[in-house]
N, C-alpha and C positions, 0 to 999 in steps of 0.2 A: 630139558624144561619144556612145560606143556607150549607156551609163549613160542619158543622158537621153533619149536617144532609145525606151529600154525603160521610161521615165515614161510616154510618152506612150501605151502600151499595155497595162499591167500593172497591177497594184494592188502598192504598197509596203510592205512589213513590216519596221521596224527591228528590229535586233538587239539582245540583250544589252549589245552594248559601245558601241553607236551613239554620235556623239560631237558630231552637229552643230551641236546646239542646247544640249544639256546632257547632264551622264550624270546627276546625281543626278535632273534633272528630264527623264527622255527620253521625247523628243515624238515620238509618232507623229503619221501624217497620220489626222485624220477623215474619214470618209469616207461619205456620203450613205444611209441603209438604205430610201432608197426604191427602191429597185428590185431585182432577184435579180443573182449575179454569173454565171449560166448562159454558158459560152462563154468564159470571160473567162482569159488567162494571170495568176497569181500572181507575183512573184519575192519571194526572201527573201533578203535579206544573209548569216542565217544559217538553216541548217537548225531548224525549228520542235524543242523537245524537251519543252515544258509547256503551262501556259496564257496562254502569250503572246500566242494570238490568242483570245477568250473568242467570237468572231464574226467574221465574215471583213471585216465593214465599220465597226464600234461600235468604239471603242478610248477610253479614256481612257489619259493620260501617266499612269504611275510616279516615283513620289518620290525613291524611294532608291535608289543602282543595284542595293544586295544583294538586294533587291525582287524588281529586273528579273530579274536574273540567274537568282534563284529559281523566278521563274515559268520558265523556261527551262527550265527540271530539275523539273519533277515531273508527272504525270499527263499525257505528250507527247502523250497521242492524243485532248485535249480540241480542238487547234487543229487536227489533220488531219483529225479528224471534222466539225470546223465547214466544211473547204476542201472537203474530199468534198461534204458534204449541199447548199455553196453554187452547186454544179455548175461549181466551174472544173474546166479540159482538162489544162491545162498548171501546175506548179512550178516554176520556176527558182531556184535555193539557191546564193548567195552560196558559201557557204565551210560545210564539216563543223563540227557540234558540236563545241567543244577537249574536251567532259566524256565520256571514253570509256564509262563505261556509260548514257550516250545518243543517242553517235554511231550515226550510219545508221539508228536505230529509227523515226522521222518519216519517213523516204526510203523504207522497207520498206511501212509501213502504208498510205502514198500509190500507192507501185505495185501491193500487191494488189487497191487499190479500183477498177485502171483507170486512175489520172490520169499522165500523160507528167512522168516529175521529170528534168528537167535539171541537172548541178553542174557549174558554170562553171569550166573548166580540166579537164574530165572528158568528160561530155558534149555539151558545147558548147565550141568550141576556136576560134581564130584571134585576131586581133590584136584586133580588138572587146572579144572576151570575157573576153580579157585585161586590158584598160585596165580592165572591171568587176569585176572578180575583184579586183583590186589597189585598186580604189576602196571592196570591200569591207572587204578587209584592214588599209586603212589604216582607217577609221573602227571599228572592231574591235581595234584597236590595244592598250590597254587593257588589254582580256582574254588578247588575246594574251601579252602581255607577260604579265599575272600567271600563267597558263597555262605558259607556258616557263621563267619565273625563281621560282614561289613567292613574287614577291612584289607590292606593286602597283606599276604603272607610277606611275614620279615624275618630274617635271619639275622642273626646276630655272629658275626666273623670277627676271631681275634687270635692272635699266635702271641705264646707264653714259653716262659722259660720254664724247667723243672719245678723249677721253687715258684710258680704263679708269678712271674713278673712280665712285664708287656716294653720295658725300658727301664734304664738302668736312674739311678736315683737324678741325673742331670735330666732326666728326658729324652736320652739318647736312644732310637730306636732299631735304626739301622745295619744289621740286619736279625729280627729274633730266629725269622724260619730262614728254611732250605729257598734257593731258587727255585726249585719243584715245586715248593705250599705255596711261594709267591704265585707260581703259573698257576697254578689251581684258583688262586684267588679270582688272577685276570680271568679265568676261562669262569667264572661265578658272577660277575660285574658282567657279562656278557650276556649271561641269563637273567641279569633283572633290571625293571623296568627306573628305578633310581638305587642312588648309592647314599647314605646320612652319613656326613661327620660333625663333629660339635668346632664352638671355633679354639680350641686350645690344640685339635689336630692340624687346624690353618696356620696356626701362629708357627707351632713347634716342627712338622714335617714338610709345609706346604707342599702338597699332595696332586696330582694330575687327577687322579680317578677316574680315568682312561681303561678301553680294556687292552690298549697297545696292542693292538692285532692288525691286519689289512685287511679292508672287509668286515670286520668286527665291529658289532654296536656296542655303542657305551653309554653308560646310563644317564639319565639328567642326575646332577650332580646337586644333592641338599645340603647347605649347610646353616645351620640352628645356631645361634646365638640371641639370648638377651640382650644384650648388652651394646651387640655387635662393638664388642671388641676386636675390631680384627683390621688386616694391613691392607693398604691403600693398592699394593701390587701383591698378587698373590697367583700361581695360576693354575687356580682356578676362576679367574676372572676373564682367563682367553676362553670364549667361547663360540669360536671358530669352528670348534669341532662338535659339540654339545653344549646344551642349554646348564645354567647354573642359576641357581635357586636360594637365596638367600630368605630364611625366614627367622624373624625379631618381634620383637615387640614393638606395641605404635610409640612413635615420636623419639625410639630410640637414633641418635648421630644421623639427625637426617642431612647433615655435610656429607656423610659417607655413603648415605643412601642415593645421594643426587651422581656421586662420582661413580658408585658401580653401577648405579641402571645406565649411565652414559657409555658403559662400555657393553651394555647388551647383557647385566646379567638382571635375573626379575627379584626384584623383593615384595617380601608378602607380609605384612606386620598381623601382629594377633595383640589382643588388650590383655592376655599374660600364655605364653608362649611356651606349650607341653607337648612332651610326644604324642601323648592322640590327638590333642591338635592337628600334630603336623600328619599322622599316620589319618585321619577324614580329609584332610586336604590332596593327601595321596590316591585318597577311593572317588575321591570326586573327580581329581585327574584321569581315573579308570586305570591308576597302576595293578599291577597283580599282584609283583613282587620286588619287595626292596630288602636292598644288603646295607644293615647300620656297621660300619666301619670305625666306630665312635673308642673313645676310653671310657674308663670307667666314671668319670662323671657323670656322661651319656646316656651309658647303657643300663646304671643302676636307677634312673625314673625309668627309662623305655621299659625293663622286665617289670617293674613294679606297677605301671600302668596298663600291663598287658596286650602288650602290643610286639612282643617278641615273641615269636613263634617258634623256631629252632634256632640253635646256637652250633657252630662250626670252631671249634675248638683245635687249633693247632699245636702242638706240645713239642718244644726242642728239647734237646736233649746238651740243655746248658744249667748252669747255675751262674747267677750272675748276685743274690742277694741286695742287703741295703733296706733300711726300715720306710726309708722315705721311696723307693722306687716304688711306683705304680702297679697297680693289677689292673684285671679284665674287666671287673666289675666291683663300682663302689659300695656306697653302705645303703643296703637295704633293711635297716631295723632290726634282724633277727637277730634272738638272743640265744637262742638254743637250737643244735643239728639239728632237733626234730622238726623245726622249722624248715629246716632248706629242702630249696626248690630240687623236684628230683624227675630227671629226663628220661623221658619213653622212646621205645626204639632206638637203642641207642646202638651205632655202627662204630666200628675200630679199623682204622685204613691206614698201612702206612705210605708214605708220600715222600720217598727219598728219607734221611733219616730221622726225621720226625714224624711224630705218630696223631694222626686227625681223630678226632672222634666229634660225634655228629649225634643228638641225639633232639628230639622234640619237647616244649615243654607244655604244651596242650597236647592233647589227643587229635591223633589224623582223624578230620572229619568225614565220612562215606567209607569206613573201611568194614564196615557192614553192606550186606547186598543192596541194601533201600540206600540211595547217595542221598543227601541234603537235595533239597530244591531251593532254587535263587529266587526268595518274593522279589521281583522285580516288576510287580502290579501295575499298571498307570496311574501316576502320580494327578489324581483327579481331585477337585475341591468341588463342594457345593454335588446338590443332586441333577442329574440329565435333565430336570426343568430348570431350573434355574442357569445364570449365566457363570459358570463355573467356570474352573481354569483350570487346564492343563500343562504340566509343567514338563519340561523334556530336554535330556541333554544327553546320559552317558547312551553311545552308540547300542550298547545292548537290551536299554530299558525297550516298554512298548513301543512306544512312539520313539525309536533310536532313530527309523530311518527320517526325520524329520532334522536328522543332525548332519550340516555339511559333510561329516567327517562318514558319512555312511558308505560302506561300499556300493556304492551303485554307479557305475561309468555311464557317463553323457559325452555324445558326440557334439561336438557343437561346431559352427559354421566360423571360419577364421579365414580374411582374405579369399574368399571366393572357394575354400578348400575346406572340408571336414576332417577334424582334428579328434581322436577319442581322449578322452580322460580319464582317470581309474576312480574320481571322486569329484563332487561339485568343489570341494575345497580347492585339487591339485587345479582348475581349472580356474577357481579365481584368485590363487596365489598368482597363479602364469602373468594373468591379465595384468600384474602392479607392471611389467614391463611390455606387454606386446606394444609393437607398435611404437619402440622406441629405435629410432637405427643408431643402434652402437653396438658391435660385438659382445662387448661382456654383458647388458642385457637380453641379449638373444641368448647368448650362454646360458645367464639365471633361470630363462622362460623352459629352455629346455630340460635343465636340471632340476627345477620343479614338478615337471609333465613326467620326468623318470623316476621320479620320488616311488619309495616302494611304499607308501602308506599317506595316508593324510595327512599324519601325525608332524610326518617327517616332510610332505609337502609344505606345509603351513607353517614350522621353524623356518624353513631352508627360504620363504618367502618373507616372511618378517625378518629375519636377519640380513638379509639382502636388502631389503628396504633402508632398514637402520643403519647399516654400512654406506649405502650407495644412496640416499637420499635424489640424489642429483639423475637419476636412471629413471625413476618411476616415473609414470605416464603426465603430463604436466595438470590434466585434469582429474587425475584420479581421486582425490576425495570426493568430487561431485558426480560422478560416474558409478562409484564402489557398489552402489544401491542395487543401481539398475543390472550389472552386471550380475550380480549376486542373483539378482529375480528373474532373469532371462534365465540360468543355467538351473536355477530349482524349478521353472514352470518345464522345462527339455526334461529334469530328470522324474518327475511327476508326469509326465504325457509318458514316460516309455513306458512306466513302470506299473500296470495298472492296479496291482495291490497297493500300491503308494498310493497312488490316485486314492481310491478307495477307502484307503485308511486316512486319508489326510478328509474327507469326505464326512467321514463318521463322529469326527471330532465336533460336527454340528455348527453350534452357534458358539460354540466355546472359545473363550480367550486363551489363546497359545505363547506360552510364556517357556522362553531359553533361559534353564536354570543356571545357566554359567557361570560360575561365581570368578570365574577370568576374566571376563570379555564383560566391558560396560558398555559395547556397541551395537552387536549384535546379539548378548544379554543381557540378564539383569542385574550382573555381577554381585560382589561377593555382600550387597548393603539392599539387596532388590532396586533400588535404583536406576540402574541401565536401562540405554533406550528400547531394547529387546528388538532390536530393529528386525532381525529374522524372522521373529513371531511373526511382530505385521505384515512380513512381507509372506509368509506361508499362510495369516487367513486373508490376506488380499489375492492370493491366488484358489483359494477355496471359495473365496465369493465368485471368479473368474468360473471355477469347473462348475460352479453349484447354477451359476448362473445357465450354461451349457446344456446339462441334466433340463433343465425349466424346457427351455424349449426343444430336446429332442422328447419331452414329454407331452409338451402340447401339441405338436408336432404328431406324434403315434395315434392323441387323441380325437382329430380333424378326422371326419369319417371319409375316406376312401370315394370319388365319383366312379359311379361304376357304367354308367351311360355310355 
C-alpha cells in the first residue's frame, strides 16, 4: 500500500481526529531526538494549525481528544517553525484544516520558508495518493463528521443473536457475544469521548461502562431518562473513576436528583428530553465521538432523529428465539422494505466466532479531495461600532484561546519557586489546595499539575473538592477570582498573539458561552455571572491602557540638545 510504503520514508504526525489506537488517548509515534531530521520528508494526516507538534521528534499522547483538537487551533506556527528549524525538505498534508480560519495558514508559512508542501489530492495525484488521502479521511472520520453535522460522530453498538435478538424474553443478556466482541467493544469506549445508555440498561444490567484497561480512558458515562426511573445505587453512580451524566427532564424525582448529585454524579434536566437534545449538549461539551450502548427503545428515536451515524453490529452465531425478547432497534414507523434504512461502506470482520459488520448510515463527509470546512466564525453580535458581544467557549472556536481550557502553559511563581503548567485551568484546579499542609492535599495538587489535559485537570479538581471539602484552602471562595486573573494576565503577557487577539476584541463585551458553568459563565439560561468575561475585558482595559502610553510616549519628540 501506497500508505505504508510512505512509513517507510517520512516521519508520521497524527491528526486531530486520529482514530487508531484511541481518540480520547491519541497515540502518536515516539520518535528518537538523537539525531537531526535534516533531509528528511514529513507527512501529516492533517494540515498542522497549533501546537500539535511542540518538536518534530518528542511527542507525548494527549488525553482528552478536545485537548487534541485544541492544540490544533491555536498558535499554528509553533509546529511549522519546529519543521522549518528541523531542516526537513519536504511536507506532505493528508487532508485541509476542517476549522476555516486556520485552513491553508501552516501550508502558507511552510512555503515561504522554502519547504516543498504537498496535499494529497492536490499536489500529489494518481491512484497511490488516493488510497492515502482516503486512508486519511477515514481515520479523521470523527471530525469530519462533527465538522459537516454540528454534531459528534455516534455509533450505534449492539451484539445480536442470529434470529435479531439482544436478550432473551426475561431480559437476560449475559452473554450474546464472544469475549473477543466484548474486547472490541472495551477497546471502542476507549476511543470515545462519552458512552449513552437509556435507563432500562441501569435497571436490568447495571453497567460499569468502564473501558477496564490500565491506563485506559473511559468515557463520561450518559444516561437519558424521562422519567428517571432508575435505582438509588447503581454503579454507575461510583464516579471515582469517570464522571456520570445523568439527563431527564425538569422537575422529574428531584428526591433522586438531590441523592445522586450528592454522590458526584451531574444532572442536566431539559423541558422535554430527545436525542438531539442530548447529542447538542454533547457538541457543546466539544465531544467528537460517542458510542450509544442503548436497546432498542433508545436507539429507534436516536436513528430516527439522525443523530446516529454508523452502527457496529455484532452477530452470534446463536438462536435463542421468543416473540417478547427484545431487538437492536425498536419501531421506527416503516411500513414497507423499500423504506429501510440501508448502510454505506459496509465491512465484514470476524472477531472470534461472531461476525461484526460495521457500516455508515450518512455518507463519510470529505471523502472527496475538497474536505468540509468547520464555520467556526467568531460568534460576534451587533456591528464593530456598536457595543456588541462576543461570545466564546469551545477551545477550538476563534476566540478558543480565551477559554481556560486552552493549551497554553503559564509558569507561575509558588512559594518563592516557578512552577509550569500545561493550562491556566491545571493551575487553578491545583490552587483549591496549595497551601494546605496535609499529605493527601499535596497529593491532589500534584495530581492535578500531572493531569494530561485540562479536561481531566478540572474533573480531577472538582472531584477532589466534593470529596474532601475539608482539604481546600479555608479562603478559597474569596480568593478564586483573583487567582484565576493573576494566571490569565501571566498567560496573555507570554503569549503575544493572545495579547493581541484579546486587544482586537475592542470595546466588546466578552461573554463565556458555557452552558455549565453559571460562574465563570453564563450557563445554560444566560444567566451566569460570566465572571471570566469580566475578568478578560478588565485585563484588556489593563494592556489597552499600556499601548496609551507606550504611544504617548513614542509621540514626545526626542531632545536632541
Amino acid at each position: 500500500m501506497y500508505l505504508k510504503e510512505l512509513c517507510k520514508y517520512v516521519f508520521f504526525i497524527m491528526s486531530p481526529g486520529h482514530l487508531h489506537d484511541k481518540i480520547d488517548s491519541c497515540y502518536v509515534f515516539r520518535m528518537s531526538t538523537s539525531r537531526p531530521a535534516f533531509g528528511v520528508n514529513l507527512f501529516r494526516r492533517m494540515q498542522p494549525s497549533g501546537d500539535l507538534e511542540k518538536a518534530w521528534c518528542c511527542f507525548d499522547y494527549v488525553y482528552h481528544v478536545r485537548e487534541w483538537l485544541t492544540m490544533a487551533c491555536h498558535v499554528y506556527d509553533v509546529s511549522s517553525k519546529a519543521t522549518m528549524q528541523a531542516g526537513v525538505l519536504r511536507v506532505i498534508v493528508g487532508l485541509h484544516h476542517p476549522l476555516q480560519h486556520f485552513r491553508g495558514k501552516a501550508i502558507t508559512a511552510l512555503r515561504k520558508a522554502g519547504i516543498i508542501v504537498d496535499v494529497l489530492g492536490e499536489d500529489t495525484v494518481g491512484d497511490r495518493a488516493q488510497e492515502a488521502l482516503e486512508a486519511c479521511q477515514y481515520v479523521n472520520i470523527p471530525l469530519l463528521y462533527t465538522a459537516t453535522h454540528q454534531l459528534p460522530f455516534s455509533v450505534l453498538k449492539y451484539a445480536m443473536t442470529l434470529d435479531g435478538k439482544i436478550a432473551t424474553s426475561t431480559g437476560h443478556s449475559s452473554w450474546v457475544s464472544s469475549k473477543l466482541s466484548r474486547q472490541r467493544v472495551l477497546e471502542t469506549r476507549g476511543r470515545s469521548n462519552a458512552v449513552i445508555v437509556g435507563g432500562n440498561t441501569v435497571r436490568r444490567d447495571d453497567p460499569r461502562l468502564t473501558a477496564r484497561q490500565e491506563n485506559c480512558h473511559s468515557p463520561v458515562r450518559i444516561v437519558m431518562s424521562r422519567g428517571l426511573d432508575l435505582p438509588e445505587e447503581a454503579n454507575l453512580w461510583d464516579v471515582s473513576i469517570t464522571p456520570t451524566i445523568v439527563m431527564t427532564q425538569r422537575g422529574a424525582r428531584n428526591d433522586l436528583q438531590k441523592k445522586l448529585a450528592s454522590k458526584g454524579v451531574e444532572i442536566v434536566e431539559f423541558d422535554f428530553l430527545t436525542p438531539r437534545d442530548v447529542m447538542n449538549y454533547c457538541y457543546d461539551c466539544g465531544f467528537l465521538s460517542v458510542l450509544w450502548e442503548c436497546g432498542g427503545t433508545l436507539s429507534a428515536p436516536a436513528i430516527s432523529a439522525g443523530v446516529i451515524h454508523k452502527v457496529m453490529a455484532f452477530v452470534a452465531p446463536k438462536i435463542i428465539g421468543g416473540v417478547r425478547a427484545p431487538s437492536p432497534v425498536g419501531e421506527l414507523g416503516f411500513l414497507e422494505m423499500t423504506q429501510a434504512l440501508k448502510l454505506s461502506n459496509v465491512s465484514y470482520e470476524q472477531v472470534g466466532p461472531d461476525l461484526l459488520i460495521s457500516g455508515y448510515l450518512y455518507p463519510i463527509p470529505g471523502m472527496q479531495v475538497d474536505a468540509p470546512m468547520w464555520e467556526e466564525a467568531p460568534y460576534v453580535t451587533g456591528s464593530n461600532d456598536e457595543k456588541s458581544v462576543i461570545y466564546f467557549h469551545k477551545t477550538w472556536g476563534f476566540f478558543g484561546a480565551f477559554s481556560t481550557f486552552s493549551p497554553h502553559p503559564v509558569s507561575m511563581e509558588n512559594d518563592g519557586k516557578r512552577i509550569s503548567w500545561h493550562s491556566v485551568e491545571h493551575y487553578y484546579q491545583a490552587q483549591k489546595f496549595n497551601g494546605v499542609k496535609d499529605r493527601m492535599a499535596e497529593k491532589f495538587a500534584k495530581d492535578i499539575q500531572a493531569a494530561d489535559c485540562p479536561e481531566k485537570a478540572a474533573w480531577l479538581g472538582k472531584n477532589f473538592a466534593r470529596q474532601h471539602p475539608d482539604l481546600l484552602q479555608p479562603d478559597w471562595q474569596q480568593r478564586r477570582t483573583g487567582i484565576m486573573y493573576e494566571a490569565l494576565a501571566k498567560k496573555f503577557s507570554l503569549y503575544p498573539d493572545l495579547r493581541n487577539l484579546l486587544l482586537s476584541t475592542n470595546s466588546r463585551l466578552l461573554v463565556n458561552s458555557s452552558p455549565f458553568d453559571v460562574y465563570w459563565g453564563c450557563g445554560r439560561n444566560g444567566m451566569g455571572l460570566n465572571q471570566l468575561g469580566k475578568l478578560l475585558m478588565k485585563l484588556r482595559a489593563e494592556f489597552e491602557a499600556v499601548e496609551i502610553v507606550k504611544l504617548h510616549k513614542s509621540s514626545i519628540p526626542k531632545y536632541s540638545g
